[in-house]
Phi, psi and omega in degrees: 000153174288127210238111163260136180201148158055064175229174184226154198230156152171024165264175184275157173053021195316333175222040178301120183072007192277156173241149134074078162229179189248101183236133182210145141105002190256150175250150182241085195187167170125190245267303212293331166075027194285152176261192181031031193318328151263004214268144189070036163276192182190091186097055191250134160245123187249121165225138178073024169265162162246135161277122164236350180281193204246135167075020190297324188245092186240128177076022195267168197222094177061110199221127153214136163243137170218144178048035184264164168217141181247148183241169176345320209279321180316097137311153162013070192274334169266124170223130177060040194229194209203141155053075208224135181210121161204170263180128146058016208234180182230100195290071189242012203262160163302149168039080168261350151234137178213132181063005190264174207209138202022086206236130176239134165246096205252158184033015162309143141230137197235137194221081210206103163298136183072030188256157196093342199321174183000031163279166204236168166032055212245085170295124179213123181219124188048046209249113148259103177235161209226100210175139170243190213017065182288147171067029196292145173043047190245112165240218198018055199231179192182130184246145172221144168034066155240135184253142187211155168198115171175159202277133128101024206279158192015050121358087164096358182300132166268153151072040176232172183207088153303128167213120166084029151277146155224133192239107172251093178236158174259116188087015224237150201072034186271120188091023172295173167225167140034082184216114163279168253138070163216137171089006154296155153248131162224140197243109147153188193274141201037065190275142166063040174307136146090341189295157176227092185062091216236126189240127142273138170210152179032082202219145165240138208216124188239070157186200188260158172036073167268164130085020192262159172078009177246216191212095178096010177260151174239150172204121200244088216039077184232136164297119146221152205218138170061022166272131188243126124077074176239155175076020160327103175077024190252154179246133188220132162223129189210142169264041206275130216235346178214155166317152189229132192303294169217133176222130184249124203012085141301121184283324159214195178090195177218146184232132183234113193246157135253034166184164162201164191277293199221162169205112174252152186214072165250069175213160173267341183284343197242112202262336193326114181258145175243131182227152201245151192208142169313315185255135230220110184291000000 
């Protein structure tokens, strides 16, 4: 590979169309303000750098970054790229992964409004993250021991599996599909309206009006604290270890609490049955 280091950049396109190189140790930044800095590359490695431009990785075709920081100023920094492994580094600029495809993110942090849109094949591990609409239209994917906070989180997503994350989100899973939850805590309001098929197991579900509108949902030993008018207009098979406050027309299926506060049922359509159980966390 070709080995560039301990250079500072900051013209456009600056390593535009190069194969197979080594860049460690350079900064990206300065008067000229050039943008893209990688783009329509192919077999790139970055280690130790810092980014404040914009766009550096746009069309590359097999990248690894370790231990870089992208800062605030790094705008969209992944776009349309492929075969992404990165490491140790600080995601921070807006909309920083978009369209890209078999990309794993391991020790990260990442703090990037709009990230992730429409990617595919998307591995995340031991990840602290921050954001809103993270992950709109993202399929195939799979998180492990991640923290996240921000509004309007995993939207339209297919295909994905959590596990032993915790999610303080608002809005989040709405329109999901084909979606596992386990061994999760997730915190916040009207989670996963409109979803399709969608399992919570061994989960703790924290806010108001969750779990409504949906198809094919399950929950499987799970706590829920602070649920209000939940599983409204919903097809349910639910497993529930703690009281629950109010649940409202379930159209079928069965929710088994052992207590709930109120269970309204004014609609004729809502066939649900709540059955009440002894046992109890």
């Amino acid at each position: 590979m070709k080995e560039f280091s301990n250079q500072n950049y900051d013209q456009e396109r600056a390593f535009y169309g190069e194969k197979e190189i080594f860049v460690h140790d350079c900064t990206f930044a300065g008067p000229a303000d050039g943008e893209s800095a990688f783009k329509e590359c192919a077999d790139v490695r970055v280690q130790s750098c810092e980014f404040d431009l914009r766009y550096p990785f746009w069309h590359v075709q097999g990248l690894e970054i370790g231990e870089c920081e992208l800062k605030e100023t790094c705008r969209a920094a992944l776009w349309y790229s492929t075969d992404i492994d990165i490491k140790n580094t600080k995601l921070h600029g807006i909309k920083a992964l978009r369209e890209c495809r078999d990309v794993h993110i391991a020790d990260c942090t990442v703090r990037s409004a709009e990230f992730g849109w429409m990617s595919a094949r998307v591995e995340m591990q031991d990840v602290s993250a921050e954001g809103e609409y993270f992950m709109f239209r993202g399929e195939n994917l799979r998180f492990e021991n991640m923290t996240f906070k921000g509004k309007y989180s995993f939207q339209y997503v297919k295909n994905a599996v959590f596990e032993h994350c915790d999610l303080d989100t608002k809005d989040a899973f709405w329109h999901a599909e084909n979606v596992l939850v386990k061994n999760c805590r997730v915190k916040g309001e009207y989670l996963a309206w409109y979803a399709k098929h969608i399992t919570f197991e061994n989960c703790t579900i924290i806010g108001t009006q969750p779990l409504c509108y949906c198809e094919g949902l399950k929950l499987i030993n799970c706590e829920m604290h602070e649920c209000d008018l939940a599983f409204e207009r919903s097809e349910v098979e639910a497993e529930v270890t703690t009281p629950v406050l109010s649940i409202k027309n379930p159209l079928s299926g069965k929710i088994t609490v052992p207590a709930v506060g109120e269970v309204i049922l004014d609609i004729p359509e809502a066939k649900g049955k709540v059955n009440i159980s002894t046992v109890s966390k």
